[in-house]
TORMAR-949877 format. One record per residue (C-alpha): x, y, z. Coordinates in steps of 0.25 Angstrom, whole numbers, padded with zeros to 4 digits, always signed. Example, Ala and Ser with C-alpha at 12.3 -4.5 7.8 and 13.67 -1.06 7.14 Angstrom:
! residues 2
+0049-0018+0031
+0055-0004+0029
//
This chain:
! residues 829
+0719-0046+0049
+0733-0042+0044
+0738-0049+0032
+0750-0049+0036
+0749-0057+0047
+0750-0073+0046
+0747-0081+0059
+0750-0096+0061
+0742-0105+0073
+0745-0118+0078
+0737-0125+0088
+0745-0137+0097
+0736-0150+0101
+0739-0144+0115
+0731-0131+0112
+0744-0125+0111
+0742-0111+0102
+0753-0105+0094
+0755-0095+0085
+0763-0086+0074
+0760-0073+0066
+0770-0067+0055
+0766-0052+0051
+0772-0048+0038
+0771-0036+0038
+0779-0034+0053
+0787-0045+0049
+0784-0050+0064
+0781-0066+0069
+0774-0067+0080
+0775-0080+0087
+0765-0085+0098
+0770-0096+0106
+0762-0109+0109
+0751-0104+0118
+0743-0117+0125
+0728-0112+0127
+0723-0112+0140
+0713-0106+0149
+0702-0109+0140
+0707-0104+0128
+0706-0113+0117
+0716-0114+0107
+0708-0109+0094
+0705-0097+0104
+0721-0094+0106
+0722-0095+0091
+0710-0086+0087
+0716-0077+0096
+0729-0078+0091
+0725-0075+0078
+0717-0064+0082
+0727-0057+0089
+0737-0058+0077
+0728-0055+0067
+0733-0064+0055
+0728-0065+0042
+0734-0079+0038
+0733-0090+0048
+0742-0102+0045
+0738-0113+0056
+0743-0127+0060
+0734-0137+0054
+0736-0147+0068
+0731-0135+0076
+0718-0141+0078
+0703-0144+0071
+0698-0130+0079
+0709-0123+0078
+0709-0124+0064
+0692-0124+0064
+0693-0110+0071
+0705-0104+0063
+0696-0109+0049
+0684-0098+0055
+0696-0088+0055
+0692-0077+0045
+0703-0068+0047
+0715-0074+0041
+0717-0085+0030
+0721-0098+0040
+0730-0108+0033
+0731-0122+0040
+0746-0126+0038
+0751-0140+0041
+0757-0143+0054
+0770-0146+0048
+0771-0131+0045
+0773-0128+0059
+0782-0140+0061
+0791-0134+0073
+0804-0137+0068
+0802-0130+0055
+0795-0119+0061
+0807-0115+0069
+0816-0117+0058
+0807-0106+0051
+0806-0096+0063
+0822-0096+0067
+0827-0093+0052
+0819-0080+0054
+0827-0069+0051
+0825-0060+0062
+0834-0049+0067
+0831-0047+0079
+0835-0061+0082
+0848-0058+0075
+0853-0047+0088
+0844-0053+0098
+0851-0056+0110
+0851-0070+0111
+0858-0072+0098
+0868-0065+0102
+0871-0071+0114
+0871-0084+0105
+0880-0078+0095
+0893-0084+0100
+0887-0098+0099
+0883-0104+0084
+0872-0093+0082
+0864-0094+0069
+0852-0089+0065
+0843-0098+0070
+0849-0098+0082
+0847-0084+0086
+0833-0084+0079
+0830-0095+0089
+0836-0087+0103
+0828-0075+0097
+0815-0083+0096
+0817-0088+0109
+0817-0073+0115
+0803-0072+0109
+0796-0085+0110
+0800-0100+0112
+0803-0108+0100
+0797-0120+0110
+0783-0115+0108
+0783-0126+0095
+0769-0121+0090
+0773-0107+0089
+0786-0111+0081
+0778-0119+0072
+0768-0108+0071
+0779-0098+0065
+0786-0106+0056
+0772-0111+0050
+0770-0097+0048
+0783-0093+0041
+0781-0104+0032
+0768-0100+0028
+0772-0085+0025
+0784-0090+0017
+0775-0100+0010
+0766-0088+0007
+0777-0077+0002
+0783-0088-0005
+0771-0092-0014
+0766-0078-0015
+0780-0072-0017
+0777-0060-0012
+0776-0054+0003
+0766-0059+0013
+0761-0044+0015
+0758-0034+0005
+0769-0024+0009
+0781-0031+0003
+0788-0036+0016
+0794-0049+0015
+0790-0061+0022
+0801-0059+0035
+0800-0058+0048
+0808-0049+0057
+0803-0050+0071
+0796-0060+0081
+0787-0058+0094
+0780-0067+0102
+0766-0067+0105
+0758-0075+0116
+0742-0077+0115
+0740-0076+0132
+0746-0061+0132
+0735-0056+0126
+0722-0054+0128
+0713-0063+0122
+0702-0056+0115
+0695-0063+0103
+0688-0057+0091
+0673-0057+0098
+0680-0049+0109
+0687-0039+0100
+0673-0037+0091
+0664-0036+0106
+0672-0026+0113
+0672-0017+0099
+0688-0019+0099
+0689-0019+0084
+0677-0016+0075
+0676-0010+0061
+0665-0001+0066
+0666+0014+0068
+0675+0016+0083
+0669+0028+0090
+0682+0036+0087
+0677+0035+0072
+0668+0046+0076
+0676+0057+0083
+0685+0068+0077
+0697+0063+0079
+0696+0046+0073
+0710+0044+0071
+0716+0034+0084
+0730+0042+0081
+0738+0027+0080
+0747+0023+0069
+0746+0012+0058
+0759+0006+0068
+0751+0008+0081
+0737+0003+0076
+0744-0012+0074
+0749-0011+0087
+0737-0008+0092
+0729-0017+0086
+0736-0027+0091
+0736-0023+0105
+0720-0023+0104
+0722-0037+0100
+0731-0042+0110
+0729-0037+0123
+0740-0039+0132
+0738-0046+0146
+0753-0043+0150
+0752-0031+0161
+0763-0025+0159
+0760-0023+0143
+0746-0018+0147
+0754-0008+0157
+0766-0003+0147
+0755+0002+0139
+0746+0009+0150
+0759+0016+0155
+0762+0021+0142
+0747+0026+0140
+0748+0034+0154
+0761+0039+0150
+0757+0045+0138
+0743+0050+0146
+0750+0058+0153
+0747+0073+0150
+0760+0079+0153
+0764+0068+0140
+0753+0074+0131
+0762+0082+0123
+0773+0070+0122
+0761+0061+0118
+0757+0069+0108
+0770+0068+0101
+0773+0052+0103
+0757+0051+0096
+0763+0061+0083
+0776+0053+0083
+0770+0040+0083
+0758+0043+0073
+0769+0045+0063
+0776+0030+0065
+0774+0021+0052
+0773+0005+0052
+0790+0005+0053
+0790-0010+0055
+0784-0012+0040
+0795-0002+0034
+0806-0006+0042
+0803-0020+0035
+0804-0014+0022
+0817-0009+0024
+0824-0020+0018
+0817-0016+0005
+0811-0002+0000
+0804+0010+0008
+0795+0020+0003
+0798+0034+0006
+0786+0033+0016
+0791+0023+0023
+0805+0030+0024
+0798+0042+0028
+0791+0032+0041
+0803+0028+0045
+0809+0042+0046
+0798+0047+0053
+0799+0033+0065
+0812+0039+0067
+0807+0052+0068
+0796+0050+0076
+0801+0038+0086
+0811+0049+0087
+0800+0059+0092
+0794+0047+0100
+0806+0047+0108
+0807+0061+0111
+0793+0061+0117
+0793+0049+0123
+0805+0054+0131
+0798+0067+0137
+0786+0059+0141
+0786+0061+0157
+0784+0046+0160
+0788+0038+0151
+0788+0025+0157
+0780+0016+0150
+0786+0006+0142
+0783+0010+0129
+0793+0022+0131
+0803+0013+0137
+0801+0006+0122
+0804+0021+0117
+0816+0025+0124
+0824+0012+0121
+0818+0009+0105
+0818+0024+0102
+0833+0025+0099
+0835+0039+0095
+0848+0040+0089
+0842+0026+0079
+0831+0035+0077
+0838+0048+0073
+0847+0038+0063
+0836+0031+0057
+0829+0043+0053
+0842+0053+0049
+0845+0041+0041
+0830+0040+0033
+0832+0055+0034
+0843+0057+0027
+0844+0048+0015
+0829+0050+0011
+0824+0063+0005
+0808+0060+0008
+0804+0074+0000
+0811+0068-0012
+0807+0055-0011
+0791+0058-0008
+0792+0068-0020
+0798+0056-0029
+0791+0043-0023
+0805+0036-0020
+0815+0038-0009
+0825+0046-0014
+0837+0050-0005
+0840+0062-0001
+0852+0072-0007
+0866+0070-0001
+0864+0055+0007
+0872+0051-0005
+0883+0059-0015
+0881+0049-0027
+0867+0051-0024
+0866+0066-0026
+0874+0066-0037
+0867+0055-0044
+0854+0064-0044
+0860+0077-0047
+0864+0071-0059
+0851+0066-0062
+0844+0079-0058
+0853+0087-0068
+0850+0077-0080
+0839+0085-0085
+0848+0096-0087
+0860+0086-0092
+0850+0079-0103
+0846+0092-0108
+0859+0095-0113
+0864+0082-0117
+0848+0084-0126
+0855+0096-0131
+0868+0091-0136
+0859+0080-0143
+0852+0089-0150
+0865+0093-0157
+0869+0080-0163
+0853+0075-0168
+0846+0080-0180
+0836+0093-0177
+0824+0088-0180
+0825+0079-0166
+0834+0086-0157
+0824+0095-0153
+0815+0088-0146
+0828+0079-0142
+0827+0076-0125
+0837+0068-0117
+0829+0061-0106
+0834+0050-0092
+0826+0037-0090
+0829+0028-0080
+0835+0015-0084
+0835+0020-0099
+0845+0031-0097
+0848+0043-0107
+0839+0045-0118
+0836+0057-0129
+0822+0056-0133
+0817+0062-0145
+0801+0065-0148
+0795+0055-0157
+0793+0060-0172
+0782+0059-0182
+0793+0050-0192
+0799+0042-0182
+0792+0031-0187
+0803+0019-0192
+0816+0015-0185
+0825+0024-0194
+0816+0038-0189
+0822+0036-0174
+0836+0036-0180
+0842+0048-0176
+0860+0050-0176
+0866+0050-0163
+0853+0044-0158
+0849+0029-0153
+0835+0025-0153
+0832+0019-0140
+0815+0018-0141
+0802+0027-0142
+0790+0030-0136
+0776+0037-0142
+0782+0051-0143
+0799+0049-0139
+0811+0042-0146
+0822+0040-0136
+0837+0038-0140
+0850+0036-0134
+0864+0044-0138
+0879+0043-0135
+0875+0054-0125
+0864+0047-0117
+0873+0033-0117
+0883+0042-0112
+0874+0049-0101
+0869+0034-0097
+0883+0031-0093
+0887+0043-0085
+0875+0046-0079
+0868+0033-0079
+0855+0030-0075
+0854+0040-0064
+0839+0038-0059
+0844+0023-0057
+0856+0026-0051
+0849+0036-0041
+0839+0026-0038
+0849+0015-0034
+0857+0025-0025
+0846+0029-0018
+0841+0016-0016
+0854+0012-0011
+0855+0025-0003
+0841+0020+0003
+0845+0005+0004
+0856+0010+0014
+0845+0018+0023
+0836+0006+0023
+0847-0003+0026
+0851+0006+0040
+0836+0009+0044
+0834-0007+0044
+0846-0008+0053
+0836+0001+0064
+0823-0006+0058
+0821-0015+0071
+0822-0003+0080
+0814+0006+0069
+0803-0005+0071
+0803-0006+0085
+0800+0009+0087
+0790+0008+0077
+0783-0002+0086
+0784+0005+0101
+0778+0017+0092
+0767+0009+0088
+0765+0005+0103
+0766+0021+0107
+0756+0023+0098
+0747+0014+0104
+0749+0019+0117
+0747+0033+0113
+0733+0027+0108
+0729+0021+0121
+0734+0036+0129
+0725+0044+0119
+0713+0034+0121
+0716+0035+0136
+0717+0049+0137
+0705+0051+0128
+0695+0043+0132
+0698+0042+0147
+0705+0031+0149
+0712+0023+0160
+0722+0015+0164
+0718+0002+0169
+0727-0007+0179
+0730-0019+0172
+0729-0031+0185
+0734-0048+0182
+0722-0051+0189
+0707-0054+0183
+0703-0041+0187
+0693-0030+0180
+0691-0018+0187
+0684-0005+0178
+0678+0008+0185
+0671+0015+0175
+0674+0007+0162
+0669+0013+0149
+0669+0006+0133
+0679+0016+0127
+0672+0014+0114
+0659+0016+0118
+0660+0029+0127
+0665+0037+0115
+0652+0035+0109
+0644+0039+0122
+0644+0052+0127
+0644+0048+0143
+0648+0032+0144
+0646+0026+0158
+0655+0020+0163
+0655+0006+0172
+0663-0003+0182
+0669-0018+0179
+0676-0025+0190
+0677-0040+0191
+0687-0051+0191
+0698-0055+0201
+0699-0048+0212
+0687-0036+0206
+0677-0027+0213
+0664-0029+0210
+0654-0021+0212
+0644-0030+0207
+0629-0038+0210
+0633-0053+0215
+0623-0061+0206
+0611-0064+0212
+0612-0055+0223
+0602-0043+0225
+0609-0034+0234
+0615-0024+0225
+0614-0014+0235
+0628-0019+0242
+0633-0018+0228
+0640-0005+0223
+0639-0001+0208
+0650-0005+0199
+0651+0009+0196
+0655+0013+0213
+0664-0001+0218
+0669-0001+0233
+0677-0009+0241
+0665-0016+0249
+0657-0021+0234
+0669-0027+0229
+0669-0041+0222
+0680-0049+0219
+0674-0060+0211
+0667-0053+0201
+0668-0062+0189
+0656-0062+0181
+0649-0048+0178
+0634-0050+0173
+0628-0037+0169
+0613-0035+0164
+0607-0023+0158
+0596-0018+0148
+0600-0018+0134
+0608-0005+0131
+0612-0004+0144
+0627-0006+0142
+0632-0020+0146
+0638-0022+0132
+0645-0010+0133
+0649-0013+0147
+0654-0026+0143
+0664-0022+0131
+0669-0009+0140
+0674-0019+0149
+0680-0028+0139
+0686-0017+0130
+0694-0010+0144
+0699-0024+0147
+0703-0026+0133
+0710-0009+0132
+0717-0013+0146
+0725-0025+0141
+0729-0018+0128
+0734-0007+0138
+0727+0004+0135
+0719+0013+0146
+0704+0009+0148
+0692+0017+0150
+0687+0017+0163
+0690+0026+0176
+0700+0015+0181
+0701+0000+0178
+0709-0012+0183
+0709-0023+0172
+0714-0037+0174
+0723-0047+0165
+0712-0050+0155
+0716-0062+0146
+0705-0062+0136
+0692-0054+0134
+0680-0063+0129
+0667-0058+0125
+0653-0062+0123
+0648-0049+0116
+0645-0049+0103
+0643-0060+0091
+0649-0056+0076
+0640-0062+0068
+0646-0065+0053
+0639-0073+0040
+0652-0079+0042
+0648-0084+0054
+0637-0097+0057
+0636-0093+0072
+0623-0088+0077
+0623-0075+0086
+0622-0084+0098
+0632-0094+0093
+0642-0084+0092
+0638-0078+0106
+0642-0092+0112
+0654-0094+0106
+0660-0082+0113
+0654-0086+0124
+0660-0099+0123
+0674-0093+0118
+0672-0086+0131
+0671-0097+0142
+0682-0103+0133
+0691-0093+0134
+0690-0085+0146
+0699-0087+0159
+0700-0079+0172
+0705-0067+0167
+0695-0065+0155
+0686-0054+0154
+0672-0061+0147
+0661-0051+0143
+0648-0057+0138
+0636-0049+0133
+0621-0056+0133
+0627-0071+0129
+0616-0080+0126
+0604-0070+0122
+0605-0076+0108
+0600-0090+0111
+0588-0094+0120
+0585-0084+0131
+0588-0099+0142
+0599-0103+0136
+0607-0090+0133
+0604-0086+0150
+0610-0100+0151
+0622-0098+0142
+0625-0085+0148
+0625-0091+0162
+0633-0102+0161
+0643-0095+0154
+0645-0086+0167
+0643-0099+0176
+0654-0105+0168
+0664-0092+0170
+0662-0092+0186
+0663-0106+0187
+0678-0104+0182
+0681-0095+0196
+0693-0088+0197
+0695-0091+0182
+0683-0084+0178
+0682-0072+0169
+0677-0059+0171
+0666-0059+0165
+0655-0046+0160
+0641-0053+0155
+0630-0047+0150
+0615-0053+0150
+0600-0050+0150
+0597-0065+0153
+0594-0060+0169
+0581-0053+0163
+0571-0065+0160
+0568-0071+0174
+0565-0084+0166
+0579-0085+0165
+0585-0076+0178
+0599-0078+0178
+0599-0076+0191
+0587-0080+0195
+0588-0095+0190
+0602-0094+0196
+0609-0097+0184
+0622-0089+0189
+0630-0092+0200
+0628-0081+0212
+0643-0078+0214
+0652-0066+0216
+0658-0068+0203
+0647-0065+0196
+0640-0052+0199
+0627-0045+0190
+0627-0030+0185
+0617-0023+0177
+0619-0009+0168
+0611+0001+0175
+0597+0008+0169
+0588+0018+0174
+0573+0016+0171
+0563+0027+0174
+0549+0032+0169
+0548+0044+0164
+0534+0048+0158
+0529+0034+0160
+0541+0029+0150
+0550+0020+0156
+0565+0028+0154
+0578+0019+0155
+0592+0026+0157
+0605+0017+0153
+0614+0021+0163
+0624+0012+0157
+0629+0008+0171
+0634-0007+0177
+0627-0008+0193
+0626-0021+0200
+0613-0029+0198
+0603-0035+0188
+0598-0030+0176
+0582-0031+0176
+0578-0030+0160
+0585-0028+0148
+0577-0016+0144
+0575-0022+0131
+0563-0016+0125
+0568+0000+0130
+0581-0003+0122
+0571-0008+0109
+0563+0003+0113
+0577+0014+0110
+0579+0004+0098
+0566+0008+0092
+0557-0003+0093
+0543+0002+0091
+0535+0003+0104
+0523-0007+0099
+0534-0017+0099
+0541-0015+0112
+0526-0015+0119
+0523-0029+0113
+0538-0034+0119
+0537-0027+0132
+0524-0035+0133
+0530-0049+0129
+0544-0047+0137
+0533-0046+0149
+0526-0058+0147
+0540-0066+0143
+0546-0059+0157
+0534-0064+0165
+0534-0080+0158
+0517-0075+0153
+0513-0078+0140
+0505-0070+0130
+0489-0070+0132
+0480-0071+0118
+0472-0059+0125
+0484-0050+0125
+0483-0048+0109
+0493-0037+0111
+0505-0047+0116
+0500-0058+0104
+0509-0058+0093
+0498-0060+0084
+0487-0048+0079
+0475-0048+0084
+0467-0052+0071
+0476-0062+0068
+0471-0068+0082
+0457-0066+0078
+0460-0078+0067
+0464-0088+0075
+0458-0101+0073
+0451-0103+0086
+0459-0118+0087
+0473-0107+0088
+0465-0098+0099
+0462-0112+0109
+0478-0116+0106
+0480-0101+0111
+0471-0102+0122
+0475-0117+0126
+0490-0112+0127
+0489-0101+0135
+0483-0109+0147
+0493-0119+0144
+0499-0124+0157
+0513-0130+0152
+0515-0139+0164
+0501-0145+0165
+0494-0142+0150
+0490-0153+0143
+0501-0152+0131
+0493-0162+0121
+0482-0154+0122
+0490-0142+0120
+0495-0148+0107
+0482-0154+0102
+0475-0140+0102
+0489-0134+0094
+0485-0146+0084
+0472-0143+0083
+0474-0130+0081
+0484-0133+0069
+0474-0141+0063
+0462-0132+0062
+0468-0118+0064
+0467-0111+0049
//
């Protein structure tokens, strides 16, 4: 979470959702109008989301916003949540607070200055300004924005001192508006299944080269498009154009030169800020190499062959050459950088200013000058100190003549000397003022001071004409950061073989040859497999139910003549090992990679408009947490059926194995009964299961899914053969049409190292439990009790044993079965 960031939330009675978020350190609000949550999205869900987006480290919430709202946001445990009183967000006030903003923008925005003929004030054009980003009718959001201010100013107030810890004043100099439904909705068990964001080691971490070539600027800008995934086309489309143009080979050498240029671009938003206050030399020397290098950018970018993608657009009409060349000559020409890293200061360069010049070529000469006023000193002061007589400059003290500090100069009459006032001592030097020095003070003056000043004023000047271009300095500094992550999603592309997929409106997921591109870098030959389903797909699947798979083409060859168009719901079986898991996130994470706009890996895909990506794949257990395993499990299933609409992608991985056996295959099946119930507003939907397995509880044989075209069975291929009388299994990691037969449990505990002694006596008691037989007392091998322990037996314990294994549960005689158990409770030793 960044610190920086503060969040407000307030939740109407009309599940109404609005928000605001202030960054300090950009100096940027971010307004979210009132969004009313609909299909099947509750309203502590929009606000989760919100937040989870925006990343907030201080939550300031409307104490009306409800009893789960506010239940939700108290098991919050990344940022600080402070319930504020409704009056705070009191709508009237609010606005009051958001139009005496001081923004510039607003000042020559075009609305105000078609107002300006008219009694145009402040406010005024603050409010037509607003009106251009978002409405001052959403009454939430408003009230959501001024509560925010108020809190901020409360805080810098009390503290008396910055909200962040690099000096910026509480201000804020831009506004943008954010809406929740043109974004992806993803929540923070998606971004934790899929492997999106994880503190554990990535499979980069271990090749030669680990360094993902971004800039500090573009890794922000990138994480944010990770957590906001657009569903606008054309977004999705300006970035895919920009990465095949800059995969083009005859560009490689263009390319090349944009990645140098950028890599050397500094956060300028945060030093353009400062400019009202004091750089460092480092930051003068970023600001000089943004014009040097946006310069550069220009350049190439203009000899790129086709260079028609929007973010080049955004280039030739922000990269203003001639700003440019001015904005760096100027930087250029006053500061003298060698000077000033040598010296920790900036220090202005010779002949910007002549009263400069002259000031330090006096002050470069007065070591010479005080030496000889030393000497005529000397002449006019006793021998025994004019020796060792010195004329030094302090800053703010002046001219002074030190003498070394004598053995007798031990009362107030031994620092008498003629000529000579005592000024003060230290351990080992008297110092004193003369005529002379008094004199010097006057004509020369403190000239360190003086120098200081002038080159602070000198400086002063520079800043004040680089803030007049510190709009246009930022807004280069920001289509740099998005070049950069562009350039990122060519080199991926063009590295790992990547493609561009075609971004449709429909529900549509079409993948020939997908592959996870995190897991293919740890393997040397990955498989690859087919997806398609959803509106309007061709499917190459098994129809549930339905044995003829010979009509059926593998999902790795589709034709014309198998195609589906209601595929829906994909259950796929398979041994453990087998893949499904990694099957089920490669689909996820190539949806997700396609509405961020980057290229996907697969031979060729067709992905639909996906609103959100839900998942049922894996439970973070915390100490922190008082949900069981299974617990967890069902509330993202829950969250799941809750949330999910016609154009969501839903991937669910073996839910209900952590209950009992019955009612986890009844969970798992009601939860896909309940999806195709919802018809043309059913998700797609990937699930995962062993539960066909045990024909006590036969999904498909007790009928307990619906035998429909919308939901169609796939398993993950094996090979199983002998070879020297040992069964031999072979993964071949690939998705065909039908049903899985056995989970291959005890081969994968078998890889795992269970010892063979123990995998015997399971493979022995899986068959009993497969065939609904019980185990014989004879059979002392399959008894989990030692054969001398048996021998011990009370012979009363032996006739319960006997007695219970002819037991006929439908026509046995229970009492008596009971009576022998008490019996043999009473006399057994």
């Amino acid at each position: 979470m960044n610190k920086n960031r503060i969040a407000s939330i307030s939740v109407s009675g009309s599940n109404a959702v609005a928000g605001a978020l202030l960054d300090t350190s950009e100096q940027l609000l971010t307004l979210m109008p009132d969004f009313v949550c609909q299909d099947g999205l509750a309203a502590c869900d929009a606000v989760m989301q919100f937040l989870l987006m925006m990343r907030p480290s201080t939550v300031v919430v409307n104490a009306r916003s409800g009893e789960k709202v506010l239940k939700r946001l108290d098991e919050f445990e990344d940022a600080a949540v402070h319930v504020c009183p409704s009056s705070d967000f009191a709508y009237k006030t609010a606005c009051n607070r958001l139009l005496s903003l001081h923004i510039d923008a607003a000042v020559h925005s075009s609305a105000s200055v078609a107002f300006e003929g008219a009694h145009s004030n402040h406010q005024t054009r603050m409010r037509l300004y607003l009106e251009t980003i978002a409405s001052l009718q959403n009454v939430q959001m408003v009230g959501c924005a001024g509560a925010l201010l108020s809190h901020v100013s409360k805080h810098v107030l009390q503290s008396g001192e910055s909200v962040d810890d690099n000096d910026c004043d509480f201000n804020v100099t831009s506004i943008e508006a954010f809406h929740l439904n043109s974004h992806m909705i993803l929540n923070q068990d998606c971004y934790t299944s899929l492997n999106i964001f994880r503190n554990e080691k990535h499979p980069n971490m271990f090749s030669s080269d680990n360094k993902d070539g971004l800039s500090l600027f573009g890794k922000a800008l990138l994480h944010q498009w990770f957590m906001r995934p657009s569903l606008q086309i054309s977004v999705i489309r300006a970035r895919q154009m920009a990465v095949s143009e800059l995969m083009a080979r005859k560009n490689k050498n263009v390319v090349d030169t944009l990645r140098d240029a950028v890599a050397c671009i500094s956060n300028i938003p945060r030093i353009c800020m400062k400019l009202k206050k004091k750089l460092t030399v480092q930051e003068w020397e970023a600001l000089l190499k943004c014009s040097f290098y946006c310069l550069k950018i220009r350049a190439a970018s203009d000899q790129l062959t086709s260079a028609a993608a929007p973010i080049f657009e955004k280039i030739r009409e922000f990269f203003d050459a001639s700003l440019l060349k001015e904005v760096g000559g100027c930087i250029n020409t006053v500061i003298d950088f060698e000077l000033s890293s040598s010296e920790t200061a900036v220090t202005v360069k010779h002949g910007v200013d002549q009263e400069l010049d002259e000031l330090k070529r006096s002050y470069n000469g007065l070591d010479d000058l005080l030496s000889r006023v030393a000497q005529e000193i000397a002449q006019t002061i006793p021998d025994s100190v004019s020796d060792a007589l010195n004329v030094i400059y302090f800053p703010q003290l002046g001219y002074l003549i030190t003498i070394p500090l004598r053995e007798d100069m031990n009362s107030q009459e031994s620092f008498m000397i003629p000529g000579l006032d005592f000024q003060f001592c230290t351990s080992k030097t008297v110092f004193y003022k003369s005529a002379q020095m008094i004199e010097l003070d006057e004509t020369l003056g403190d000239l360190h001071s003086i120098i200081t000043d002038k080159e602070i004023e000198i400086v002063q000047r520079l800043q004040e004409t680089i803030l007049m271009h510190a709009d246009a300095l930022i807004q280069v500094s920001y289509i740099c950061a998005e070049l950069d992550c562009l350039l990122a999603f060519a080199d991926a592309a063009e590295k790992y073989n990547f493609v561009c997929p075609t971004i449709v409106p429909d529900s549509y997921l079409e993948i020939v040859q997908g592959r996870h591109p995190l897991y293919e870098q740890c393997l040397e030959h990955f498989i690859g497999n087919n997806t398609c389903m959803g509106k309007g797909s061709a499917s190459s699947g098994k129809s549930v139910q339905s044995d003829d798979t010979s009509s059926r083409a593998s999902t790795a060859e589709t034709d014309d003549t198998s195609k589906d168009k209601d595929l829906k719901v994909m259950l796929l079986t398979g041994p453990n090992f087998s893949g499904k898991s990694v099957y089920l996130k490669q689909v996820g994470l190539i949806v997700f990679m396609a509405h961020i706009g980057s290229f996907v890996p697969a031979k060729h895909a067709i992905i639909g408009i996906t609103d959100r990506i839900l998942t049922r794949i894996q439970a973070v257990e915390s100490d922190t947490k008082i949900q069981s395993a299974f617990m967890l499990d069902s509330q993202q299933m829950a969250y799941a059926l809750r949330n999910s609409t016609g154009s969501s992608l839903v991937l669910i991985d073996e839910y209900g194995k952590g209950t009992l056996h019955s009612n986890g295959v009844g969970l798992f099946c009601a939860s896909l009964v309940e999806f195709l119930r919802r018809q043309v507003d059913c998700p797609n939907v990937i699930a995962t299961t062993h539960f066909q397995q045990n024909p006590f509880t036969e999904i498909f044989a007790h009928n307990l899914l619906p035998e429909t075209p919308a939901l169609q069975q796939f398993k993950m291929d094996v090979f199983q053969g002998t070879v020297a009388e040992e069964e031999q299994l072979t993964f071949l990691y690939r998705i065909v049409p039908g049903n899985a037969g056995s989970s291959l449990g005890l081969y994968c505990a078998r890889l795992a190292g269970i010892s063979d002694s123990v995998l015997q006596r399971a493979k022995e008691w899986t068959h009993f439990l497969n065939n609904g037989s019980h185990l014989n007392k004879e059979d002392e091998s399959r008894v989990n009790v030692a054969p001398q322990q048996q021998q011990q037996l009370h012979p009363s314990v032996d006739a319960v044993i006997k007695y219970f294994d002819s037991f006929d549960c439908e026509t046995g005689d229970i009492k008596a079965l009971w009576d022998l158990v008490r019996f043999s409770e009473a006399h057994a030793v």
